[in-house]
C-alpha positions in Angstrom: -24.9 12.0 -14.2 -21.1 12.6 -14.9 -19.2 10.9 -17.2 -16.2 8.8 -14.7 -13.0 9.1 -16.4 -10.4 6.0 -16.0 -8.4 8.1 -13.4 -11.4 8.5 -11.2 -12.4 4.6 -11.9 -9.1 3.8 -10.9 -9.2 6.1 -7.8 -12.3 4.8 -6.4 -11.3 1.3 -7.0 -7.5 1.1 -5.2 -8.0 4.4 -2.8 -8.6 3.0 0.7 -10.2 5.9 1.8 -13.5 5.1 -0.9 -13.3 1.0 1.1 -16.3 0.1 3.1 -14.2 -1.4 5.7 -11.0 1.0 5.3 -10.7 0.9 8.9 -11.7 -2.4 10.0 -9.5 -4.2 12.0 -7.5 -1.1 13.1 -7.7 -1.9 16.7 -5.6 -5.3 15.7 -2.7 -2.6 14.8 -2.9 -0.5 17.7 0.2 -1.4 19.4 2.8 -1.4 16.7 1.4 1.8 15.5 2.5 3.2 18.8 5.7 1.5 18.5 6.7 2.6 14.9 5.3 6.4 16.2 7.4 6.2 19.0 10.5 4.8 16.7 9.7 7.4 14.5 9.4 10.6 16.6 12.6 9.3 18.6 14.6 9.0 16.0 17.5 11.0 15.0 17.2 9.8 11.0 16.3 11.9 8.5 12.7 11.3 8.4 12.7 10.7 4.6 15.1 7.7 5.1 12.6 6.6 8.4 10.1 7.0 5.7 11.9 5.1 3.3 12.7 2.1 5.2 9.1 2.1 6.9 7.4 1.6 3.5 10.5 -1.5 2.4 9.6 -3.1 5.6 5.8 -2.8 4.6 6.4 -4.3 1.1 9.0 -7.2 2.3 6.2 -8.4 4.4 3.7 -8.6 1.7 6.3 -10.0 -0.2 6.7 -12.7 2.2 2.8 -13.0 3.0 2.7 -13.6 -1.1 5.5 -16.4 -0.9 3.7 -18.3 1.8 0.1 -17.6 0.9 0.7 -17.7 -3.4 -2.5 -19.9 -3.7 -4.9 -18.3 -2.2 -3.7 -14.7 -3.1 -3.2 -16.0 -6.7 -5.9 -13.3 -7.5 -5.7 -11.1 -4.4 -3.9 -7.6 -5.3 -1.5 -6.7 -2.9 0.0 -2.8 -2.4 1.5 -0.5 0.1 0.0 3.0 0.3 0.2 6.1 2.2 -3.2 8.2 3.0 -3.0 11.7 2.4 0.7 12.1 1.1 1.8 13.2 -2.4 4.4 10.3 -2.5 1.6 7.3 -2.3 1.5 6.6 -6.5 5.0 5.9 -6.8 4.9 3.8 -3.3 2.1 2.3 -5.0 3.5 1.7 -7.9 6.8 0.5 -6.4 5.0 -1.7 -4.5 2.7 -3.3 -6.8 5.7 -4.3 -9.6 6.9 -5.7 -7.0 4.4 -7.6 -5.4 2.0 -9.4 -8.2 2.5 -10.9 -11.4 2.5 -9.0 -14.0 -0.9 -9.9 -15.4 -2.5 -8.6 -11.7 0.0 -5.6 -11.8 -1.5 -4.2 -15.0 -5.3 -4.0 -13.6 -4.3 -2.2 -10.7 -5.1 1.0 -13.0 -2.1 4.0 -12.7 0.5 3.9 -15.2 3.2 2.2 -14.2 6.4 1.7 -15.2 
């Protein structure tokens, strides 16, 4: 059996893509996914920007979930990623600083800062 390294830990444990129920509950999503697609591919604005603002509206409503729900998330790690993109450990990171306390912030497992 191979040794796991910390990076792979870390992978395994915050990658959605290793989550038994990565996909559960997509069907809920179905309709603004076709709405953000459609805002998206419609859009004259430099993707990166779309991008950009796409992810801030992501975090500001975890953000907001956090504020209302701070009791019963007190231990409930919350983060914005992006499947298959180099750019998801910095939105990661970005998002988690920004999201939990620092205690929680420091298990999630990349280096941050």
């Amino acid at each position: 059996m191979e040794d796991i390294t910390p990076d792979y830990a870390a992978y395994m444990r915050w990658a959605p893509a290793e989550w038994r129920y990565e996909s559960f509950g997509d069907s809920y999503f179905a309709e603004i996914n076709r709405d953000l697609t459609a805002a998206s591919l419609g859009s004259s604005e430099d993707p990166a920007l779309h991008s950009d603002r796409l992810i801030n509206a992501m975090i500001d409503a975890l953000a907001h979930l956090r504020a209302e729900r701070a009791q019963l998330l007190a231990g409930v790690m919350l983060f914005v990623t992006i499947s298959d993109s180099e750019a998801a450990p910095a939105v990661e990171r970005r998002s988690v600083h920004r999201l939990n306390p620092p205690t929680l912030a420091g298990e999630f497992g990349l280096p941050l800062g």
